[in-house]
N, C-alpha and C positions, 0 to 999 in steps of 0.2 A: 504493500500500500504506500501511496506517495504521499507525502506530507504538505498538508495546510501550509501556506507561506506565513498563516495569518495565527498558528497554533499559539498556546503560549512558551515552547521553546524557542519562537522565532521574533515574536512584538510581544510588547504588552498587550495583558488578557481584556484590558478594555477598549480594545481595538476590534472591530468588526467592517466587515464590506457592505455600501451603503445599498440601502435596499429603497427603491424609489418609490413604490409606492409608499413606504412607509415611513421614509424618513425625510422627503424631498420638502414639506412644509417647514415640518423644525429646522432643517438646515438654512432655508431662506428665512427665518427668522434669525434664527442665531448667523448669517453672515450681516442681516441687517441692524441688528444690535450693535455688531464688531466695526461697521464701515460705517454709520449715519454719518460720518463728517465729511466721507469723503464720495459720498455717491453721488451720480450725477443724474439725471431723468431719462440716460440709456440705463443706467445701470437700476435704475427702481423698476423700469418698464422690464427689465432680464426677471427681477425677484417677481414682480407680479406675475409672469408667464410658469414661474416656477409653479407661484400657489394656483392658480387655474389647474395647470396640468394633475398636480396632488389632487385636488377638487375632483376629476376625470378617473375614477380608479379605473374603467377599461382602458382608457389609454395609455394611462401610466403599468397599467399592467400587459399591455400591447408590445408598451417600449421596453418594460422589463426584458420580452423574450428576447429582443433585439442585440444586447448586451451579451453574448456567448460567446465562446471560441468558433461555434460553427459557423458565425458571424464574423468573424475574424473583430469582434470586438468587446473591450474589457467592457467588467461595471463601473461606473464611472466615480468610483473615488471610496473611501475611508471614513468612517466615524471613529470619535470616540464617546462613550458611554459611562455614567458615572452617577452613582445617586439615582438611580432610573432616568436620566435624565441624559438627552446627546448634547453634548458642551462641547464639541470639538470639529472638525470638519478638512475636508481635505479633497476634493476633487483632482482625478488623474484623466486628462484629455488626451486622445491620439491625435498626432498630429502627421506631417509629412513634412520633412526640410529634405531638401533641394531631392528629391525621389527616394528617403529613406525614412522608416518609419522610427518614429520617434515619439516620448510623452511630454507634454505640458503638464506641471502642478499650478492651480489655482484654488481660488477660494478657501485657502490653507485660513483658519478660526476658530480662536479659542475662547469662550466663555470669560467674562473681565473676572468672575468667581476661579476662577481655576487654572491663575497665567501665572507662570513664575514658575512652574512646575514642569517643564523642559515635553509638555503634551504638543504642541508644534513640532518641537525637534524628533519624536518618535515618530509621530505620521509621515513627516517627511524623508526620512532614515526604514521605515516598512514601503514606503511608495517608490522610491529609491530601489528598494530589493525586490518590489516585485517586477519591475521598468527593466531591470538587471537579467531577472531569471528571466524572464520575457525575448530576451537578445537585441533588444533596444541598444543602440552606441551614444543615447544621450537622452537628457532630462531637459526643459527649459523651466525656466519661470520670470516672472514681474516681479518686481516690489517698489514699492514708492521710494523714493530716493529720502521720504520726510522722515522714513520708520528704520533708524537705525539697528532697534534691536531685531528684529525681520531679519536686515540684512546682515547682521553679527552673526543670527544663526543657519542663514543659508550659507554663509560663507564657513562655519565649521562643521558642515555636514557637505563641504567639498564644492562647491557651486562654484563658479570665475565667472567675473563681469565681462561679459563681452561686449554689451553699448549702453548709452543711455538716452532715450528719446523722451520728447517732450512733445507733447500732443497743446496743440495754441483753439482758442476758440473765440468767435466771434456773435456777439446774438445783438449789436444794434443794427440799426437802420446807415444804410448807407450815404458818406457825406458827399456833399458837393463842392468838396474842394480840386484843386485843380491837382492836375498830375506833376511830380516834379518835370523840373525844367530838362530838356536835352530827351526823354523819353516818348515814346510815339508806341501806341497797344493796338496792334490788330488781329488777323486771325492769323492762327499757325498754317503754313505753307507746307507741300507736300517737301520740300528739298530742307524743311526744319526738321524731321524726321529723325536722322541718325544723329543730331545733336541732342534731342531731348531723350531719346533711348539711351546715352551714353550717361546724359546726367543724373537720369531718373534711379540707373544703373547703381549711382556713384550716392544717392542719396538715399532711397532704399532698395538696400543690397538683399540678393535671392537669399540668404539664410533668413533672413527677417521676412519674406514677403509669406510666410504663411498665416501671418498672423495679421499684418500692413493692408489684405485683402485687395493689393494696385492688381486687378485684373489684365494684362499684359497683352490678351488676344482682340483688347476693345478698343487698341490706341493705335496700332501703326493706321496710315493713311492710305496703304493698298488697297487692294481687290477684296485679299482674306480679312484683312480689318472691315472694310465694308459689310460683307458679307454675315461676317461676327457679328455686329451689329444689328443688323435688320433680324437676324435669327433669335437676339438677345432683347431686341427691343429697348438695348438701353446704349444714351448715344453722348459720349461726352463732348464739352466744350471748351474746347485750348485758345486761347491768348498768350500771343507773343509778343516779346519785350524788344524793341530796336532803339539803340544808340549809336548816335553817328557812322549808320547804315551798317550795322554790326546785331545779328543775333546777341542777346546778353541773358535772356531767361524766357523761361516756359511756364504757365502756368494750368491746368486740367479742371475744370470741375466735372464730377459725378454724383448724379441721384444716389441715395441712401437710403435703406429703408428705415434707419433706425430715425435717433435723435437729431442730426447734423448732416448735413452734406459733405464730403469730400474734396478736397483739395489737393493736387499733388504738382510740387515746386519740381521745377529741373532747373537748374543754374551752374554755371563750371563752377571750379573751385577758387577761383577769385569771384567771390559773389559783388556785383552791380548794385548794392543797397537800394537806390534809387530805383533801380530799374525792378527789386521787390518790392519795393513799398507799389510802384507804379502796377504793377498784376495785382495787387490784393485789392486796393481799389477799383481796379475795371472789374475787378470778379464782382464784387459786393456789387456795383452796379447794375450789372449784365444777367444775375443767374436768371432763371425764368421760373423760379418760385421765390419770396423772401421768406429762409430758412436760416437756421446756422449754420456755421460754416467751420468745417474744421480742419485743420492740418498738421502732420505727423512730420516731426523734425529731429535729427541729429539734434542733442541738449546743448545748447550755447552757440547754433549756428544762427545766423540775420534774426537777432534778438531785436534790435534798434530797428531793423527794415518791419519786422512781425507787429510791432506797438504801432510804429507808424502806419502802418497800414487797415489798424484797429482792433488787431488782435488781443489777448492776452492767455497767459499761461493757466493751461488748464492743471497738467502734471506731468509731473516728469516721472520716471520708469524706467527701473534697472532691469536690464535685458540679462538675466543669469544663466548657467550654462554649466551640466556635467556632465563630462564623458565619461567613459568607464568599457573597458573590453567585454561582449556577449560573452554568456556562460550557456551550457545548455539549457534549453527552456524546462520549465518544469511544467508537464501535463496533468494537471487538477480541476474539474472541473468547479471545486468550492471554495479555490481560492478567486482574487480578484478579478 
């Protein structure tokens, strides 16, 4: 017989696999207990989709099946248990970087009754060994760059930084000031093409786009980007940045369905300030709904073009990261 990953010679015995029908409510309470400071109205409208779904026991009991190996998909994450009560939390996502399967941990939450007690540090150190026996070659996670002790203890349960992005957000009404001087905004030309793929490239890099969601097949200005298009029914809108008859920036917007719209900068690596402040403006002008607007940035890049333009910092976000060599998988169907 093969062994529980989740036994208690392996984690702590108050550790158990999260069961959705039956724990999917408390856990969206207890993350919204843990984060009210720092949620946003995407992130309330994600909790409320949670408790709908709980509400649904056929559905949540639908999605249950879904969650199998013969689905080539785990259950999605970890409790912990204590007092009768779930004060802990820990979600394990599959992901895919660059064609290789890999987990995200989020929603890592513990109970303000029962911190100090290294219960973070054990979920993430059993999520870790099941990610491991699984033959995964890596882990990711977030953490707020505000939550030092977070990142104290992803960083001694092995994590390495590998970026930090900063997500800017805009929700007034558009001004009618003029564009700086020397910049002229029209539409992206087909021959701008291999500059704004190069920059987009350079600003969000393929290990990060799983998560960055820049749909890549909706933007070239070919045939097969056309074609993408009309099959997709979603069609974005580029504005380009010329100075002294010199490409200097690119700028994208895209429909969202969530909270905010989409925004995505391409600029070389001497960035044109001006010529950023002058796209954020023509965008806020131009979209064809008035939404918010948001955009995802390398942390302390055109900080001064982002304000000026009317943005401000929504948050920043450590991009963490552990590799670890596959072991053989362990076949259990009662583990995670």
């Amino acid at each position: 017989m093969q062994t529980d990953i989740l036994t208690p010679t392996a984690a702590n015995s108050h550790i158990r696999r999260l069961e959705v029908s039956r724990d999917l409510e408390a856990v969206a309470d207890l993350v919204e207990l843990c984060f009210t400071d720092t949620l946003d109205p995407e992130g309330r409208s994600y909790l409320k989709q949670m408790r709908q779904a709980a509400q649904h026991a056929r559905l949540v009991g639908w999605a249950n099946n879904l969650y199998n190996e013969s689905a080539a998909m785990p259950q999605s994450g970890l409790v912990w248990e204590e007092e009768n009560r779930l004060v802990g939390n820990l979600s394990l996502i599959p992901i895919n970087v660059q064609g290789k399967r890999g987990y995200l941990i989020a929603n890592v939450a513990v109970h303000h009754d029962f911190r100090g007690r290294g219960i973070g540090r054990i979920l993430t150190e059993t999520a870790l060994e099941i990610a491991r026996s699984r033959g995964a070659p890596a882990v990711w996670l977030q953490v707020r760059d505000d939550n030092p002790i977070a990142v104290h203890i992803y960083q001694r349960t092995g994590f390495k930084e590998k970026a930090r992005r900063s997500s800017w957000l805009n929700t007034s009404e558009a001004d009618n000031g003029s564009l700086p001087p020397g910049i002229s905004i029209g539409s992206r030309q087909t021959a701008h093409w291999s500059n704004q793929r190069d920059w987009l490239r350079n600003i969000y890099p393929r290990e990060l786009s799983w998560h960055l969601q820049l749909d890549w097949k909706s933007l070239p200005p070919n045939l097969s980007g056309i074609l993408y298009r009309w099959l997709t029914m979603e069609f974005p809108r580029h504005w380009a940045a010329i100075k002294e008859g010199r490409l200097v920036g690119l700028l994208t917007w895209v429909r969202s369905g969530g909270y905010a719209d989409q925004l995505w900068l391409a600029v070389p690596e001497e960035i044109d300030d001006e010529a950023v402040t002058g796209l954020l403006k023509a965008a806020r002008r131009r979209v064809p709904l008035r939404r918010p607007l948001s955009v995802n940035l390398p942390a302390g890049l055109a900080v001064q073009s982002m304000q000026a333009g009317g943005f401000n910092t929504h948050q920043t976000l450590i991009w963490m990261e552990q590799r670890f060599s596959p072991v053989t998988t362990i076949r259990d169907e009662s583990r995670i």
